[in-house]
C-alpha positions in Angstrom: 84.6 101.5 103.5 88.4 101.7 102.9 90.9 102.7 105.4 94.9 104.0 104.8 96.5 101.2 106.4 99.1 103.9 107.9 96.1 106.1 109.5 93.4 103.7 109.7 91.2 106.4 108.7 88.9 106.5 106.1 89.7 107.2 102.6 87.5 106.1 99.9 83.6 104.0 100.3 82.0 102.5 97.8 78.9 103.1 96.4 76.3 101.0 94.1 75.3 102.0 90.8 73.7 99.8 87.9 70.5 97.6 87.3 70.4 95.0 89.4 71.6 92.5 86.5 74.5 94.6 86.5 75.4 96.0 90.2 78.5 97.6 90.9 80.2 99.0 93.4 82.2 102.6 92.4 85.0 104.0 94.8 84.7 107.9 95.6 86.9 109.6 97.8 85.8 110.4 101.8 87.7 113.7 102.3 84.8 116.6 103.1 82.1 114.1 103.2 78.9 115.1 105.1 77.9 111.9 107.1 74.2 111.2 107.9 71.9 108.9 109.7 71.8 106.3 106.9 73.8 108.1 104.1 77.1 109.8 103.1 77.5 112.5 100.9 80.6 113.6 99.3 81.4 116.7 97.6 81.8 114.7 93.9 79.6 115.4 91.1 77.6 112.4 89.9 79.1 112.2 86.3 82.7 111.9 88.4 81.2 108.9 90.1 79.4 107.1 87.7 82.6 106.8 85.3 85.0 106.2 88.2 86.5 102.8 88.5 84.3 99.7 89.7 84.5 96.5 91.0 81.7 93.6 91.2 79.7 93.2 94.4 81.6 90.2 95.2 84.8 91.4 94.4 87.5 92.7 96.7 89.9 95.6 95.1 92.4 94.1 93.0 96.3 95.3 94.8 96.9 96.2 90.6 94.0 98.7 90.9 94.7 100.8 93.7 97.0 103.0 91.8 94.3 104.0 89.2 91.5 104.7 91.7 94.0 106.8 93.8 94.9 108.2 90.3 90.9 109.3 89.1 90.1 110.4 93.1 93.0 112.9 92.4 94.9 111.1 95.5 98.2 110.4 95.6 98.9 106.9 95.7 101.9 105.7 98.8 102.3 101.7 98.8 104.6 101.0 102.1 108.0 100.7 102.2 107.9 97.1 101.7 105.0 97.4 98.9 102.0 97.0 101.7 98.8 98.5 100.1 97.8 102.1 100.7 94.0 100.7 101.6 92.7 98.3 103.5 88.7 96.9 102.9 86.5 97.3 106.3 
């Protein structure tokens, strides 16, 4: 899960896709998402999320790469005043 470091709410998760010799983690957008016991369902279609950007299961979001995912969720991307990131990992 990713929070806006102003709010501290949540604003994008990620989800896995991929074989397991090639596991990734895709970022979709949390806004209008139906939460479940054990699932989350957002109001994206699949062919959104399986082309959306990725990063590795091991990897944290690059600071570069927030603009773009921000950019495909159709968010609007606000780094702080001082440059802080918009997201924070949780």
């Amino acid at each position: 899960m990713y929070v806006d470091t102003t709010t501290d709410r949540p604003a994008m998760a990620t989800v896995g896709c991929g074989l397991p010799t090639r596991y990734r983690l895709l970022f979709v957008p949390v806004a209008d998402a139906v939460v479940g016991p054990g699932y989350v369902k957002v109001p994206c279609p699949k062919s959104l999320v399986r082309e959306a950007p990725s990063v590795g299961t091991d990897d944290v979001l690059p600071a570069g790469q927030e603009p773009e995912i921000f950019r495909y969720c159709g968010l609007v991307y606000q780094p702080g005043m001082s440059g802080e990131r918009q997201v924070a990992r949780r």
